[in-house]
C-alpha positions as CSV (number, residue, x, y, z in Angstrom):
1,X,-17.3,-28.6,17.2
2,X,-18.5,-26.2,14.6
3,X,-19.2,-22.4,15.6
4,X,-22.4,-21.8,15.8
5,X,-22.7,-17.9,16.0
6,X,-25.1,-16.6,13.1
7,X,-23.3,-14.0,10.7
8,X,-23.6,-10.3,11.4
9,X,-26.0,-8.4,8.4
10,X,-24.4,-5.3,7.4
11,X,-27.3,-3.0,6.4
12,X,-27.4,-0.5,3.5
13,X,-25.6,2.5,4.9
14,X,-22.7,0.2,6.3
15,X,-22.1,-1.3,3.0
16,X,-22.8,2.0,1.1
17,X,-20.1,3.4,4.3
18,X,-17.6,0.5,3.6
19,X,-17.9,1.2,-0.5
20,X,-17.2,4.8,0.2
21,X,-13.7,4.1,2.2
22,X,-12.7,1.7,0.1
23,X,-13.5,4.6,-3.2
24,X,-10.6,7.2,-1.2
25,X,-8.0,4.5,-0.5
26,X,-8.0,3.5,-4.0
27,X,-7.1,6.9,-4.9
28,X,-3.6,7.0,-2.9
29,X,-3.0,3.5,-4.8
30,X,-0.3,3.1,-7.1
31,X,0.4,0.6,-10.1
32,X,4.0,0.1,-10.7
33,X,3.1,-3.2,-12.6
34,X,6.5,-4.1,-14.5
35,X,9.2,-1.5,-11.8
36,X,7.5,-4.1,-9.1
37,X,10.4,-6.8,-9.4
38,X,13.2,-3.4,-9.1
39,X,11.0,-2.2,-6.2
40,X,11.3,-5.5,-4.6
41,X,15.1,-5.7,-4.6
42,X,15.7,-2.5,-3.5
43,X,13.5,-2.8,-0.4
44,X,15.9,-5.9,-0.1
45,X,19.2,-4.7,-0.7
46,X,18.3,-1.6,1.3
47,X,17.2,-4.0,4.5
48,X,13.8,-2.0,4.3
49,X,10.7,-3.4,6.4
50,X,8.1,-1.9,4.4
51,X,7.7,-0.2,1.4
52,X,6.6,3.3,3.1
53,X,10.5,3.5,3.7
54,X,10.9,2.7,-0.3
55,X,8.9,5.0,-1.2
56,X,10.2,7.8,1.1
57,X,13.7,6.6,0.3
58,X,13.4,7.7,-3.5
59,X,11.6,10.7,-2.6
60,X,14.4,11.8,-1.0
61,X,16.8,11.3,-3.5
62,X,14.1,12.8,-6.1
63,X,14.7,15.7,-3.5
64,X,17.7,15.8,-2.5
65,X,19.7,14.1,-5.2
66,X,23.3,13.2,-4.7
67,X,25.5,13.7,-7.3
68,X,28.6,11.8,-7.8
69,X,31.3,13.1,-10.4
């Protein structure tokens, strides 16, 4: 049976709310376009669930780099 329920109309100021959030998230966005495939294997080879802990992984060796010699 198909569902019947009518849409919900988002009015002016929800939309203009909705464009607003979506303008600041896209400012913490970043485009790593062609480093995406390197990014990838490292969150594999790394055994990483999510690419928060890639990122914060290379911060901290941008940090607290570890020499070897």
């Amino acid at each position: 049976m198909a569902d019947t329920r009518a849409k919900r109309q988002c009015s002016d100021e929800q939309i203009a709310k909705k464009r607003e959030k979506e303008k600041e998230r896209a400012k913490s966005r970043i485009y790593i376009r062609k480093a995406f495939e390197k990014w990838r294997e490292l969150r594999r080879q790394k055994g990483f669930q999510s690419d928060i802990q890639v990122a914060l992984f290379l911060l901290d060796r941008w940090v607290n780099p570890v020499w070897f010699f």
